[in-house]
C-alpha positions as a printed NumPy array, in Angstrom:
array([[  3.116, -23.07 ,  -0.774],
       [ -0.749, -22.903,  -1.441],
       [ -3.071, -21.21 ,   0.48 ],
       [ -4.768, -23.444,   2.136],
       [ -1.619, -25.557,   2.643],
       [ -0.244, -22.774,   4.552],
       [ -3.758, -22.539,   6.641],
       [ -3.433, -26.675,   7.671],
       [  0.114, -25.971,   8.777],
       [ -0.666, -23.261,  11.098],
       [ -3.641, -24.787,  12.359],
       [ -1.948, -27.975,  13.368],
       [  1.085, -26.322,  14.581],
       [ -1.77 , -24.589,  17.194],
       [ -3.55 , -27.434,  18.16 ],
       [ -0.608, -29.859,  18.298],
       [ -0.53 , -30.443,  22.7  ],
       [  2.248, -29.018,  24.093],
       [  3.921, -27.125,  26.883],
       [  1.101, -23.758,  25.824],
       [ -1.502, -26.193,  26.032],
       [ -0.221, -27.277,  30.156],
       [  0.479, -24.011,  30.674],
       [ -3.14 , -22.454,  29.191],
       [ -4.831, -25.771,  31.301],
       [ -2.904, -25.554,  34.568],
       [ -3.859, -21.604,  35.198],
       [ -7.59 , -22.299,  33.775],
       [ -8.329, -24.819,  36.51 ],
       [ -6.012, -23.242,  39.401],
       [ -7.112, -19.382,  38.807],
       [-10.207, -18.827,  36.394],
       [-10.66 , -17.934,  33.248],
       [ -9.672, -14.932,  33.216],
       [ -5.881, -16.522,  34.194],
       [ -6.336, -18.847,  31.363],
       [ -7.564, -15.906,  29.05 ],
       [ -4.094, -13.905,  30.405],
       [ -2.018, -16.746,  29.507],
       [ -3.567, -16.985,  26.151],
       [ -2.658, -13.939,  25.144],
       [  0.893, -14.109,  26.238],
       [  1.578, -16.931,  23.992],
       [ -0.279, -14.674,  21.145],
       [  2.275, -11.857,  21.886],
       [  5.533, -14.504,  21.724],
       [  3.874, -15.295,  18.688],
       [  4.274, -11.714,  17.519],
       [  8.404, -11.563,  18.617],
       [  8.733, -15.035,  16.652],
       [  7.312, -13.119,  13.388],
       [  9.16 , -10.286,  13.661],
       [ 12.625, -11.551,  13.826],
       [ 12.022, -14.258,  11.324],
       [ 11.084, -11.351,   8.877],
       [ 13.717,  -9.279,  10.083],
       [ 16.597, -12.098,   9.405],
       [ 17.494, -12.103,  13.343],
       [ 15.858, -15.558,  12.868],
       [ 18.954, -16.55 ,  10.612],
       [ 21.65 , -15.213,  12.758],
       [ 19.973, -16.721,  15.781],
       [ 19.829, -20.451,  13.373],
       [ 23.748, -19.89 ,  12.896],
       [ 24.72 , -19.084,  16.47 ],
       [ 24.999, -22.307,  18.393],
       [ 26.269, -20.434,  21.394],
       [ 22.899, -18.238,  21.542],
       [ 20.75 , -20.823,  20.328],
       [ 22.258, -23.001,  23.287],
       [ 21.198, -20.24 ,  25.861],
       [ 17.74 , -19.596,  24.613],
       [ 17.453, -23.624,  24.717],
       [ 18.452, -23.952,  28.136],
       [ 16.828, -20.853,  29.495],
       [ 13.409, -22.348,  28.463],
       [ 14.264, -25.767,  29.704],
       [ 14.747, -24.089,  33.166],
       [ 11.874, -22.396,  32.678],
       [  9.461, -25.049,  32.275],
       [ 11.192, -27.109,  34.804],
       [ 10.306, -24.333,  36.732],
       [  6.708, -24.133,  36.458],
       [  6.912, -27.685,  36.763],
       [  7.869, -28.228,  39.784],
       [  5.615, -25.199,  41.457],
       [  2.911, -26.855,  40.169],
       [  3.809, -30.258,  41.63 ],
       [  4.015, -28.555,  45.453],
       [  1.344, -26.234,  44.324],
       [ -1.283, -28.608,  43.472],
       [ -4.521, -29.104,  45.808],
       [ -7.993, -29.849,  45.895],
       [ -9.777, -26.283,  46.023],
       [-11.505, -25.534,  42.848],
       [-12.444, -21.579,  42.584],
       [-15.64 , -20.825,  41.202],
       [-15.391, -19.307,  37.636],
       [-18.114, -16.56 ,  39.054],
       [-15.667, -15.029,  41.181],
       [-13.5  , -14.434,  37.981],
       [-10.713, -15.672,  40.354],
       [ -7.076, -14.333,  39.499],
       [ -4.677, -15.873,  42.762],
       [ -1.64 , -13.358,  41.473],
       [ -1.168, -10.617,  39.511],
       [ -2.656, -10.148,  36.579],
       [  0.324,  -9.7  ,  34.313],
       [  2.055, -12.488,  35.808],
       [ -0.144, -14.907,  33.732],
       [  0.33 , -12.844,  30.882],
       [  4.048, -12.974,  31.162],
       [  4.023, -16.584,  31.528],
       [  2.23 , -17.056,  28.43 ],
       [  4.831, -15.279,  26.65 ],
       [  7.718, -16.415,  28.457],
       [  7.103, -19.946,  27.879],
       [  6.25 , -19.661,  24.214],
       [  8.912, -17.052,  23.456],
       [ 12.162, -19.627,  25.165],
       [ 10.352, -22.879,  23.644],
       [ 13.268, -23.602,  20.923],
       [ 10.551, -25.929,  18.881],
       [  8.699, -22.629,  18.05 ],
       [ 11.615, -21.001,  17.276],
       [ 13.082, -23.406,  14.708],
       [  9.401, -23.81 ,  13.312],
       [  9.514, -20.385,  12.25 ],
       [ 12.951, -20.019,  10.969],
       [ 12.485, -23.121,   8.769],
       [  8.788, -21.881,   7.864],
       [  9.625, -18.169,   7.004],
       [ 12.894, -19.083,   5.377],
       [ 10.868, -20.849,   2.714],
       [  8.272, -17.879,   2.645],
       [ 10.339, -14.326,   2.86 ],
       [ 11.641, -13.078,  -0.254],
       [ 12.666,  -9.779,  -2.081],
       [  9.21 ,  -9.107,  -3.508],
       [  7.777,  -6.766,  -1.067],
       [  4.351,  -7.892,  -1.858],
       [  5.283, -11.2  ,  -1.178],
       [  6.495,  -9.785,   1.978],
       [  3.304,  -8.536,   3.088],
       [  1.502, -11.294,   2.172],
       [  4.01 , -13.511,   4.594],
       [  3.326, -10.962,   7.163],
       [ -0.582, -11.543,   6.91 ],
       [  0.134, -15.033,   7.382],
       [  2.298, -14.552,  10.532],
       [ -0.76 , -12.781,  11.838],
       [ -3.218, -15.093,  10.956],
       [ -1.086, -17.836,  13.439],
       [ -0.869, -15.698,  16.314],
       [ -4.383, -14.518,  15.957],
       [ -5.091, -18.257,  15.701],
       [ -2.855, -19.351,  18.989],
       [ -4.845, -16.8  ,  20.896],
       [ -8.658, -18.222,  19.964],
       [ -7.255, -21.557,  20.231],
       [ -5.978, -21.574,  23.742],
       [ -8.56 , -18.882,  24.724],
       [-11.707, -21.678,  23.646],
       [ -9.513, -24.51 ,  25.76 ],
       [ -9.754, -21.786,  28.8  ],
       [-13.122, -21.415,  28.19 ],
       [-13.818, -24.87 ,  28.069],
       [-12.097, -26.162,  31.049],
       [-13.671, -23.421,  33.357],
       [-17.116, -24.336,  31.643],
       [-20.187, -24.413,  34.614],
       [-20.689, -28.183,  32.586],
       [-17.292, -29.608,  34.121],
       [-16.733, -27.216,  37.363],
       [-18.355, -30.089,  39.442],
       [-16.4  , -32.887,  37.903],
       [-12.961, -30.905,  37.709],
       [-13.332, -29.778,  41.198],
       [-12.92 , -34.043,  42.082],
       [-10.063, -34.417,  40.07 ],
       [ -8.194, -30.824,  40.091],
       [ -5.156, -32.31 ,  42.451],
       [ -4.439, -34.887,  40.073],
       [ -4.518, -32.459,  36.983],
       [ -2.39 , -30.162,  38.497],
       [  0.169, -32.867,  39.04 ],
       [ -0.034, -33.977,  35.965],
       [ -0.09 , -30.556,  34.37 ],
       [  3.302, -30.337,  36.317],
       [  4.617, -33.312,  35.423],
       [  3.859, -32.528,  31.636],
       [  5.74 , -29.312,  32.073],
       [  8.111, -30.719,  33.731],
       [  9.087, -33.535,  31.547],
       [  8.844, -30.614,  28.261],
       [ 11.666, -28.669,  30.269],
       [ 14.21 , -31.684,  30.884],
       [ 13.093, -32.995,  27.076],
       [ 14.815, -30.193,  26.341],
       [ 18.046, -29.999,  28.24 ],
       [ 18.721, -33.395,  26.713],
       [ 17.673, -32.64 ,  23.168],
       [ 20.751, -32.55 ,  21.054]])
């Protein structure tokens, strides 16, 4: 594959809306920036894992194991269904000002959701596999080129979802996201939500 091929691919692989992009939104409005920065860079680190055992071959062996492939499937269907639902009875009308830097838990906890919802989303997975399979060869220089590559998307994931943070905690829309907040937390709920149980019945 070209170049800049390779470039388009990753690019629209990171902007393509998904559960990350619910995820990045739903802490961004609820918590700050600095929750949406968190989460951000957890799905950057899944990134990482997905690299490293696609170059490593674990990708293959995980591609021929239906039985582990099945667990990994349903362990992030339950996890999104998860966050789904909190967000559902979590959702409310008080909109923190970005000032205050406001982070409601832990820290790491939004960093950990990042990467937890990234690193079980089965999509991502496969994408990899099938991507690196065509890429990873016996030429070490090759190799390292593929490797570059890898980095380039999870730098990429992390400035993507770190400018929608940034964005959606903007001074600009704090007045008219502050009206509406309830109704994108539901719906940021309902997204993830309806990405978990997606999956359970994806054959």
């Amino acid at each position: 594959m070209e170049i800049i091929s390779l470039a388009i691919i990753g690019l629209l692989i990171v902007i393509s809306p998904g559960a990350d992009f619910v995820l990045v939104l739903k802490n961004s409005i609820n918590s700050g920036r600095r929750a949406g920065l968190l989460t951000a860079c957890g799905i950057s680190l899944a990134i990482g894992v997905h690299i490293s055992y696609s170059m490593l071959g674990i990708g293959y062996l995980i591609s021929q194991s239906e039985t582990l492939f099945t667990f990994i499937k349903y362990a992030g269907a339950g996890y999104l269904i998860y966050l789904g639902v909190r967000s559902i009875q979590t959702a409310n009308d008080k909109m923190q000002k970005i000032e205050n830097n406001y982070v409601e838990a832990k820290p790491t906890q939004y960093l950990i959701q990042g990467f937890l919802c990234n690193m079980l989303n089965p999509k991502t997975m496969l994408f990899f596999i099938s991507l690196f399979s065509q890429l990873i060869s016996s030429d070490t220089t090759t190799n390292n080129y593929v490797l570059l590559y890898g980095l380039y998307i999870a730098i990429l994931h992390g400035v993507w979802f770190s400018i929608v943070s940034m964005i959606f905690t903007s001074k600009a829309l704090q007045d008219h996201l502050s009206r509406i907040k309830k109704r994108i937390n539901q719906a940021c709920g309902v997204g993830l939500l309806s990405f978990g149980v997606a999956l359970v019945f994806k054959s």
